[in-house]
N, C-alpha and C positions, 0 to 999 in steps of 0.2 A: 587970622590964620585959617588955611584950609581945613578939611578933614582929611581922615590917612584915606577915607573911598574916593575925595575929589583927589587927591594927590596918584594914589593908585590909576585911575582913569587917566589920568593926565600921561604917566607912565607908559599906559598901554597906548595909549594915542600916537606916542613919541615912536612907540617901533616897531608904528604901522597896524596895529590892530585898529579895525573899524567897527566891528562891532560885539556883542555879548548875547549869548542862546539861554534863556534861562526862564526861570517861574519866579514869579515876586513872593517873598514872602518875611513876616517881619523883624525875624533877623538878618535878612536881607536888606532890609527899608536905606540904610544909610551908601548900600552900593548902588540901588537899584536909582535912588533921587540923586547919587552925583552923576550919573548917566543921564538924568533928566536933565541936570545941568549942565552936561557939556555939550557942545555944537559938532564933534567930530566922532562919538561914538553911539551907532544907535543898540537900544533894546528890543531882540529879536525876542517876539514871545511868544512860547509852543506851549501845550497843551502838558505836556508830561518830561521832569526832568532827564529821562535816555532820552525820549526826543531830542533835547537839547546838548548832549554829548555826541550821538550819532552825529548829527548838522556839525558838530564844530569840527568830528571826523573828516566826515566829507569836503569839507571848507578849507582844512588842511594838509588832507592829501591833494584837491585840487591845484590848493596855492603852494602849496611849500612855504608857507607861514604861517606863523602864530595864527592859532584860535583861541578860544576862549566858550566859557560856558561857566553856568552858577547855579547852586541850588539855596534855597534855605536849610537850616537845620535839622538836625537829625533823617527821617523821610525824607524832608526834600532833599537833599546831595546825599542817601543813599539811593535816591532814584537814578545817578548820575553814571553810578556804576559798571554797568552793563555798558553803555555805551565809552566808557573810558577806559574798560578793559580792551574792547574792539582799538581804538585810538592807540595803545598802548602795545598789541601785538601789530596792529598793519604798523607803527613805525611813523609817527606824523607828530608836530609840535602841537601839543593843547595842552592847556591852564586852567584849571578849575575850579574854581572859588567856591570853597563849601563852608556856609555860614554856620557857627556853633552857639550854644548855650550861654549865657555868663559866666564870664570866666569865675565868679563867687560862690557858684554851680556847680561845677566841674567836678563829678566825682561823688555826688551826692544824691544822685539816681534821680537828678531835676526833668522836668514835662519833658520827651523829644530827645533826651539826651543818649546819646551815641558816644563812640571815639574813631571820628573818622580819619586820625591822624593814623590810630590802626590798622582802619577797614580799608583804607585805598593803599598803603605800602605796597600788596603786590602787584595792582597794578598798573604803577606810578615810577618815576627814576627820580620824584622829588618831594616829598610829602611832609608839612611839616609846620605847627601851630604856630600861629603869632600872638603870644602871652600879653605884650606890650606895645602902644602905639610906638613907642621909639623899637622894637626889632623891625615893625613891619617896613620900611626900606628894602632892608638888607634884606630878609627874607623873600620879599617880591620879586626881586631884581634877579635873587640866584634861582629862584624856583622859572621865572622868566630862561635864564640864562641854561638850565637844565635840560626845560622844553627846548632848548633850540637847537642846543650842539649834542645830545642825545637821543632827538627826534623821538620821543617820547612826552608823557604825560606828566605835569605837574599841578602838585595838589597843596592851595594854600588855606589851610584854614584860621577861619578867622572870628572868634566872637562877636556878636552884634554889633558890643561898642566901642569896641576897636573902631570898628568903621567910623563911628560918627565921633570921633577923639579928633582934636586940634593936633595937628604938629608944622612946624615952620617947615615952609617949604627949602632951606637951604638944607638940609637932611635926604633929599629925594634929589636922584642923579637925572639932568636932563639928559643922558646921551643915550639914545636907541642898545637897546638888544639884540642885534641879530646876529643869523651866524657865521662864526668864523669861513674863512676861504681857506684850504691848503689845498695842496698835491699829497696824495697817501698813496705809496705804493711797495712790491717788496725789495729788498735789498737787489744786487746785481747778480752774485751767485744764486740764490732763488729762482732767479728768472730765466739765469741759465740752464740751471738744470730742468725748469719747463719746457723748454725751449727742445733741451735734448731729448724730452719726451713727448713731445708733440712730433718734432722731426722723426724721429723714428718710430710715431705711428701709422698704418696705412688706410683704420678706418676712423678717422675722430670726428667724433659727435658733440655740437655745444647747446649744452642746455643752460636757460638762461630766464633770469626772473625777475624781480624788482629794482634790482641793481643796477639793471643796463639802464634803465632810465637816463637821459642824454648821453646815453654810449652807441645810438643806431648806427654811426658811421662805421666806430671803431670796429662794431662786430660784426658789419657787413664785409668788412675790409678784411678782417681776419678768417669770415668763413672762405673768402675768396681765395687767400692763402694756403689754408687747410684744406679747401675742396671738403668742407665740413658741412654737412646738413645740420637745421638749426631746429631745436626741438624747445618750445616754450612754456614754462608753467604758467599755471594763469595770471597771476600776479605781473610776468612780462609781457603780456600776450600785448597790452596796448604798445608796448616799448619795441618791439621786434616781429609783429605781423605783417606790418606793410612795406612794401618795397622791399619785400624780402626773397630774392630769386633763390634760397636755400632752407626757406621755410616749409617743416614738414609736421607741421601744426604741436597739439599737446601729449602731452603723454600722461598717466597717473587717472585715477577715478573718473575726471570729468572728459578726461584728452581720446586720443583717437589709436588706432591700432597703426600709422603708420609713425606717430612720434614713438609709442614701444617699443617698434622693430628697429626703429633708429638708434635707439639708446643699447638695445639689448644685441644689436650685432657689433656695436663697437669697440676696437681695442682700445681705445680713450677717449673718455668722457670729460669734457671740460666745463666744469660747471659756472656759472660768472652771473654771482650776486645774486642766488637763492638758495631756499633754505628747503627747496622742495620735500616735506615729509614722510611721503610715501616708499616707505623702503623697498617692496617688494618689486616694483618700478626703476630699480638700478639695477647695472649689467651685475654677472657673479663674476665676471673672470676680467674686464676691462681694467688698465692702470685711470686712474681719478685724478684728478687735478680741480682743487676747488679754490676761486676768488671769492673773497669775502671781505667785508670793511669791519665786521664784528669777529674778531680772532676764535671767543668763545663759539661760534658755529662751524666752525673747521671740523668737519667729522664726525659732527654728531647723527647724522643722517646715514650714513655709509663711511666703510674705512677708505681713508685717500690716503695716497701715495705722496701727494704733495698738496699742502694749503698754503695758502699767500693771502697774508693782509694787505689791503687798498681797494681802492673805488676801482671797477671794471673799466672807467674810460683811462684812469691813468696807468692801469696796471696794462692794458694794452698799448696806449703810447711805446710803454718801455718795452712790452716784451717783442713787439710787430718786428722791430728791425731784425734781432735774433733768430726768425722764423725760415725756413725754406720756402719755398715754393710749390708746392704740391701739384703732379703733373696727372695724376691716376682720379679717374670722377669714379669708380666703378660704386665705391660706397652711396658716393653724393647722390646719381642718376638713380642708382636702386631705389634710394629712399624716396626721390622725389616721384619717381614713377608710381609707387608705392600710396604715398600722399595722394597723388590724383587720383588713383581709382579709391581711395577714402574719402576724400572729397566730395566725388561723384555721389557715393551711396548717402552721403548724410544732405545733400544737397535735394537728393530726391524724396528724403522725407518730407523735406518741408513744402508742400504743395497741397493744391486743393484736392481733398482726398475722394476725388468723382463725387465732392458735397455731401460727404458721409460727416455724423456725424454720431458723438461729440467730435469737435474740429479740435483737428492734429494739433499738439502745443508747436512742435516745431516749426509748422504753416504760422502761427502767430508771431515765431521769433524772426522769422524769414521778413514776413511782409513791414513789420516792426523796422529792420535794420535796410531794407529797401527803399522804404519812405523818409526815413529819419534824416535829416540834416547832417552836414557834410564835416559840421561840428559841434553836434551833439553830445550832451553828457549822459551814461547809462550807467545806473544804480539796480540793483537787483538782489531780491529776499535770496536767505540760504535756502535750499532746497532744491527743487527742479527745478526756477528761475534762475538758480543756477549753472545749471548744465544747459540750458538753451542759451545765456549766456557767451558761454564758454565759446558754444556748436558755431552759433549761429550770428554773432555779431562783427561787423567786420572795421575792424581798425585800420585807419590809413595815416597818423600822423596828424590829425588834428581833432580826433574824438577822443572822447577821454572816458574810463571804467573803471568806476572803483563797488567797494561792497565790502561785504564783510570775510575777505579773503581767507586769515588765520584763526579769526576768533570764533568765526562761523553761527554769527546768530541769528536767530531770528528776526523780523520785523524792522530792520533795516533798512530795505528800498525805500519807503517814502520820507525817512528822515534823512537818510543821504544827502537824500533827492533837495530835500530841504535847505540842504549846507549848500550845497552845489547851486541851486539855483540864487539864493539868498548873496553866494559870493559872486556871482556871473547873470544880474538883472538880465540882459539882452541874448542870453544862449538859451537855445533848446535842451530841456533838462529830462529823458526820461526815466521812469521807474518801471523795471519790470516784478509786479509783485505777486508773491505769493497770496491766494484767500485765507491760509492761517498768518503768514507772516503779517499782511496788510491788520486783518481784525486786530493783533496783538496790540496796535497804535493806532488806533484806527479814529481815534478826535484828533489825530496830525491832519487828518483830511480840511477840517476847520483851519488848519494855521494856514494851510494854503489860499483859503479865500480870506480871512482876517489880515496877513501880510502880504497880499498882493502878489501870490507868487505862480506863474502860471506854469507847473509842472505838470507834466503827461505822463497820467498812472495806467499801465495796461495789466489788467489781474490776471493772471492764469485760474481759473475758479474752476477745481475738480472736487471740490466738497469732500478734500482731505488732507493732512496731510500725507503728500503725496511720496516725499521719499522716506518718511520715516517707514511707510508702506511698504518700496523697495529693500531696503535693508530689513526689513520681517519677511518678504519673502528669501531671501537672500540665507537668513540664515533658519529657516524651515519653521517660521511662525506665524499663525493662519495671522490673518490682519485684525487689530484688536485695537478699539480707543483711538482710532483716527478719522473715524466720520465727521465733517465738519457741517452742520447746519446754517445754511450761509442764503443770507437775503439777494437781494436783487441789488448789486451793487451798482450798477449803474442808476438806480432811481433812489438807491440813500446818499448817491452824490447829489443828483441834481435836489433832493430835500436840502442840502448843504447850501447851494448854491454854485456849485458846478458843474462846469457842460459833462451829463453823463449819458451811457449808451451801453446797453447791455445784447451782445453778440451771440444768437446760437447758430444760425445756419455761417456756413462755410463764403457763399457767396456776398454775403454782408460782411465780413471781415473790414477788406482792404478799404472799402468805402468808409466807412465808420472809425480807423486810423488813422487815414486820410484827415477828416474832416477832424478827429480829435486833434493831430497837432499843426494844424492849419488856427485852430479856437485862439483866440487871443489871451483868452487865460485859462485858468487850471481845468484840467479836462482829464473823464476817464470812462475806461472802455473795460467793459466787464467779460471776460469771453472764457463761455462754458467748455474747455479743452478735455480731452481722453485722458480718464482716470486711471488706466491701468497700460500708460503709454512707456513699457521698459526703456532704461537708462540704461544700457549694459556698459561696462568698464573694457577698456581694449585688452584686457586679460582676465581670467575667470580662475580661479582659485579651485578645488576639486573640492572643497570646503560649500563653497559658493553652490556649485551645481550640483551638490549633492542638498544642500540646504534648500534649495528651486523645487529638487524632486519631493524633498519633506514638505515642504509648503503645501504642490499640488496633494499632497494624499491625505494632510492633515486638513485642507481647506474642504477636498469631497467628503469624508469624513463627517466634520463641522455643519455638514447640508449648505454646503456654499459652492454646489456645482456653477451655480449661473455667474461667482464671479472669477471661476474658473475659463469657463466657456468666454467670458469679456474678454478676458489675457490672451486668451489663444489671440480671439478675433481680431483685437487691434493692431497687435505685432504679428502675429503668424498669417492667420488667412488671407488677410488684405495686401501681404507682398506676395505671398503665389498667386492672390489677384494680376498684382502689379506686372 
């Protein structure tokens, strides 16, 4: 007879899982050797268990299947955490196998011993101990089956020797897990009285986020309809930027002042498959209409007029034929005119700053998404690798962006990057990282030349963090505890063993880019970018700009004229240059 880990393996094999992100450890030992022993599943192995939640993240938003990820006991699968909270709000399938204690243990305050069956319920839709080799089936199969049609995280935990227990394999179901197919969408009356209020609106606005993912037709067709300008949170920006002649880009912290004015002049807002939560970013007088496939998100964000459960692509099948034809562009052209000269101005950031330096991060994000492959994958730390991001990377329908959208954490980019590259050997994987995000994981840099994985990390390196900076200025607090002390990263890559190249002048950039993701394998380019380069949000709160003026008086105050005088310089002086 097998073991319950060779039988488990076997399982995961069966419905499509190829491989497992994880750290060995020895109550571990019975999962990690039936993966040695099977021929169809490999062990991906990273340096730090978030490492290995991140990767199964990114693995699973990519593919829209199962991942997987393991820690050993106690520490080891509370290291798991952090990255299966990220897994858990973007909305993606992962399995987590967190090895436990003896189960003779349990309870009696043994080495390592935790209750993780506690500590990951919030952020899990399936978490739950296998006491006995004979539950562990049935428990695998539904915590499988949770990850899949809940698109969420499930969490099996399992003591040592469970794994290594004998059970007959007629116990263990060969038939795949994956997920169900329907049509979800709302009832007929629903749809009509949408219908009646899209018709008789004259400026409707559609904003649109994770959800439209394989809906690009539906919603092109529908703004055509509407004569509706398309305003995208980030989360959809890959699913609805391209080939979009009604795209008038983002709106909210990272987005742009023509997606606000879009949102904010219209008398209906139709929101389709997000959960954007930025409230002060919705109109105050527009009627709402919001699609959603989770009921429980209907309105929690702004009050609507009308919510509708279903998938965005079926809810517009049904609703498209009920629609008028909209004859008036007056909203649409506003906006769109609007958008180009937004455009324009962020378009002109990004350029060679007459070789001034530190070089413009925007010049970095620019030349980044200009060189980059036609189907590249782009991962990017929270922070200001953020917002360049958001600015400045352009989607066409076969690049793909993901990060740490909801969860918003830190040091994310290079293990994404991980998942991403690990699921997709032959694609251009890049990582745009932050110098605090990066350091936080920063022996991930090793997995990339231990597993063979030739990902392209560009640092943004201002030797700080950089927007927690922004938000102390913002709310009138001189800058404290965010100096980062930071090597020359480009030569503690090549100490690693990969192609590294550390960038100050301006003119050395695009060269240096170039040849990193030309390199056959992992390569990275460290570049010294403007540390006090503003991120302004396309609306300013009277909170905000009185907070900006605190800041300036308490930082001259503090004897920190000169990093007052830097602020001015990079934002103000240099575009009256301009």
């Amino acid at each position: 007879m097998a073991t319950v880990a060779q039988h488990m393996i076997t399982a995961l094999q069966v419905s499509g899982v190829r491989r497992v992100y994880g750290l060995p450890g020895d109550s571990l030992n019975g999962f990690t050797d039936a993966i040695r022993r099977s021929d169809g599943i490999t062990w991906e192995h990273v340096r730090h268990e978030e490492a290995a939640a991140f990767a199964a993240t990114a693995e699973a938003a990519l593919t829209g299947r199962l991942a997987v990820c393991a820690g050993s006991c106690g520490p080891g699968n509370l290291h798991l955490i952090n990255g299966l909270y990220d897994a858990q709000r973007t909305r993606v399938p992962v399995l987590a196998v967190a090895a436990h204690i003896p189960i003779g243990e349990i309870g009696s305050g043994y080495f390592q011993e935790t209750h993780p069956e506690e500590l990951f319920r919030e952020c899990s839709v399936y978490c739950e101990l296998i006491s006995s080799p004979r539950s562990a089936p049935r428990v695998v199969e539904m915590a499988m089956r949770a990850a899949v049609e809940e698109n969420g995280v499930a969490v099996v935990v399992i003591p040592g020797e469970v794994f290594q227990s004998r059970l007959s394999g007629d116990r263990w179901s060969s038939r795949p897990v994956v997920p169900a197919r329907s049509v979800l969408r709302p009832d007929d009356p629903t749809l009509r009285r949408a219908a009646d209020i899209l018709n008789a609106g004259s400026r409707v606005t559609i904003l649109g986020g994770a959800g439209t993912a394989g809906a690009h037709a539906q919603v092109m067709a529908l703004a055509d309809t509407l004569n509706s300008p398309i305003v995208h949170a980030f989360r959809g920006k890959e699913h609805l930027e391209y080939d979009n002649p009604y795209d008038v880009g983002m709106t909210g912290l990272l987005g742009y002042a023509s997606g606000y004015k879009a949102i904010k002049e219209a008398d209906v807002l139709l929101m389709l498959g997000t959960d954007f939560p930025y409230t002060q970013f919705y109109p105050e007088d527009a009627a709402i209409i919001q699609v959603d496939i989770r009921g429980r998100h209907l309105g929690r964000r702004t009050p609507v007029d009308l919510g509708m459960v279903g998938s965005v692509r079926d809810t517009i099948d049904a609703l498209s034929p009920l629609l008028e034809q909209k004859t008036d562009r007056t909203h649409l052209d506003r906006s769109l005119r609007h958008y180009r000269r937004t455009r324009e101005s962020l378009d002109a950031l990004a350029v060679n700053d007459r070789d001034r330096t530190p070089i413009r991060p925007e010049y970095v994000a620019g030349v980044v998404n200009r060189l980059a492959a036609g189907d590249a994958v782009f991962t990017f730390d929270v922070g200001s690798p953020t917002i360049w991001a958001a600015r400045y990377l352009t989607m066409n329908g076969r690049r793909r962006l993901t990060g740490s959208f909801t969860h918003g954490t830190m040091a994310c980019a290079l293990p994404h990057a991980i998942g991403a590259q690990t699921a997709h050997r032959g694609r251009q994987v890049i990582a745009l990282a932050g110098d605090g995000g990066l350091t936080m994981l920063f022996g991930e840099l090793i997995t990339l030349v231990q597993n063979d994985l030739p990902v392209k990390v560009i640092v943004f390196n201002n030797s700080s963090l950089n927007f927690v900076e922004l938000e102390m200025k913002a709310a009138g607090v001189v800058n404290f505890g965010t100096d980062l002390s930071n090597p020359d990263f480009g030569a503690a890559a090549r100490a690693m063993g990969i192609w590294g190249r550390r960038v100050e002048q301006p003119a050395d950039l695009e060269p240096a880019i170039a040849e990193a993701l030309a390199h056959e394998g992992p390569a990275l380019v460290d570049v010294v970018v403007a540390r006090q380069e503003l991120t302004i949000p396309p609306a300013i709160s009277a909170e905000q700009a009185k907070g900006f003026t605190i800041y300036a008086i308490r930082t001259i105050l503090a004897g920190r004229a000169d990093e007052l005088l830097d602020l001015v310089t990079t934002n103000v002086a240099r575009r009256i240059l301009d």
